[in-house]
N, C-alpha and C positions, 0 to 999 in steps of 0.2 A: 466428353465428360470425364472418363478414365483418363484421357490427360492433366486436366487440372485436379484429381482426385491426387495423384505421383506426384504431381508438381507440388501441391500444398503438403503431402506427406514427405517429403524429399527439403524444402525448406525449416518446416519442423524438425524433421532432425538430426539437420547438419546445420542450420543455423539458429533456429530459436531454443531450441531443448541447451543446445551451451550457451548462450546467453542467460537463460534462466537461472545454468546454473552456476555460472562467475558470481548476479548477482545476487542470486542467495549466501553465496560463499562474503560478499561484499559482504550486506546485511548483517549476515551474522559476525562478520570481523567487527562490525562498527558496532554493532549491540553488545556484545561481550565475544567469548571463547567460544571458538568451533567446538561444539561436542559438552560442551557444558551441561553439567545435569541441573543447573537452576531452572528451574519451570518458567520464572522471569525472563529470565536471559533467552530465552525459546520463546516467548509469548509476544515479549517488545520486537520481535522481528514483522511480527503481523502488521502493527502500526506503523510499519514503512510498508511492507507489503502492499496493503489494500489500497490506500491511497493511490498509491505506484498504479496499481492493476486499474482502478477508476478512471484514471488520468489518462492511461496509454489506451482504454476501450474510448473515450471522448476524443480524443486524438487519431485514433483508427477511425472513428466515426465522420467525423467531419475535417477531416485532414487537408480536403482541399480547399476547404474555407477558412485554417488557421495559419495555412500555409499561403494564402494571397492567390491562388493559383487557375482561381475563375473569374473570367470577366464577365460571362453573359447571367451570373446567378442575381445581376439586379433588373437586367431584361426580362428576365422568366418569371418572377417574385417579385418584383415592386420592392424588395427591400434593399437596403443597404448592404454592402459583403465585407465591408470595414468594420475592426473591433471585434473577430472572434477569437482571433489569437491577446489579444489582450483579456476577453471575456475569460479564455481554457486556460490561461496563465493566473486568476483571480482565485477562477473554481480548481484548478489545481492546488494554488499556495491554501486556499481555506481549507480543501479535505489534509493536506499536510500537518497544517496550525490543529484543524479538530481532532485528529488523531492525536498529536502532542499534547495536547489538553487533555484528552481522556487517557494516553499511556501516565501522565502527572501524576493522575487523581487515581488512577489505580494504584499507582507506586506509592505514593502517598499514603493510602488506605491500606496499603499490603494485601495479599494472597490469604484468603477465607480461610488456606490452612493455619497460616501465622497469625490471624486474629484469633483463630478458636482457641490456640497452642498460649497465646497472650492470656485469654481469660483463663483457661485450664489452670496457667500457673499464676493467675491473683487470686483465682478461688484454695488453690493448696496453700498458700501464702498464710490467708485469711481464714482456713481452715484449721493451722498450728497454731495459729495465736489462741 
């Protein structure tokens, strides 16, 4: 047990803790500027994030079914083992698509601060006249 406890700790971080962190460093290259103070530019890294993170836990999950790599899983189950790499490729691209549809509509709509800041200055506006 204390062997695989080092082994999984020892994996994490030397291998996945920098991977993590290339791809954040990715991420936020493609969303705008490292170190950027726009709350945007910080926030739109989420919707590549999470998707990512759903996709890669479906993908840990059933890996040997997307990967083709069991034959006897229609002997033991009566089902089919064809089509889950097509299925984790669908439900991937749609959590990708519904994320880009809700980062749109949030861009679209702006930051609750820049609506409030919007009316603030139609109400001063409206208030000189």
């Amino acid at each position: 047990m204390a062997l695989w406890f080092v082994g999984a700790a020892l994996i994490h971080d030397v291998v996945l803790l920098p991977l993590y962190s290339v791809t954040e460093r990715a991420a936020q290259a493609v969303c705008g500027t490292p170190g950027a103070r726009d709350p945007v530019v910080r926030v739109s890294v989420n919707y590549v994030r999470v998707p990512a993170f759903v996709a890669g836990v479906l993908l840990l999950v059933r890996w040997p079914l997307i990967l083709g790599r069991v034959d006897h899983f229609t002997a033991y189950t009566g089902l089919p083992a064809d089509g889950f790499r097509a299925r984790w490729l669908l439900i991937t691209a749609a959590l990708f698509a519904a994320s880009a549809g809700v980062l749109l509509v949030r861009m679209r709509h702006g930051t609750r601060a820049s609506r409030h800041a919007a009316t603030a200055q139609a109400r001063a506006r409206k208030a000189r006249k």
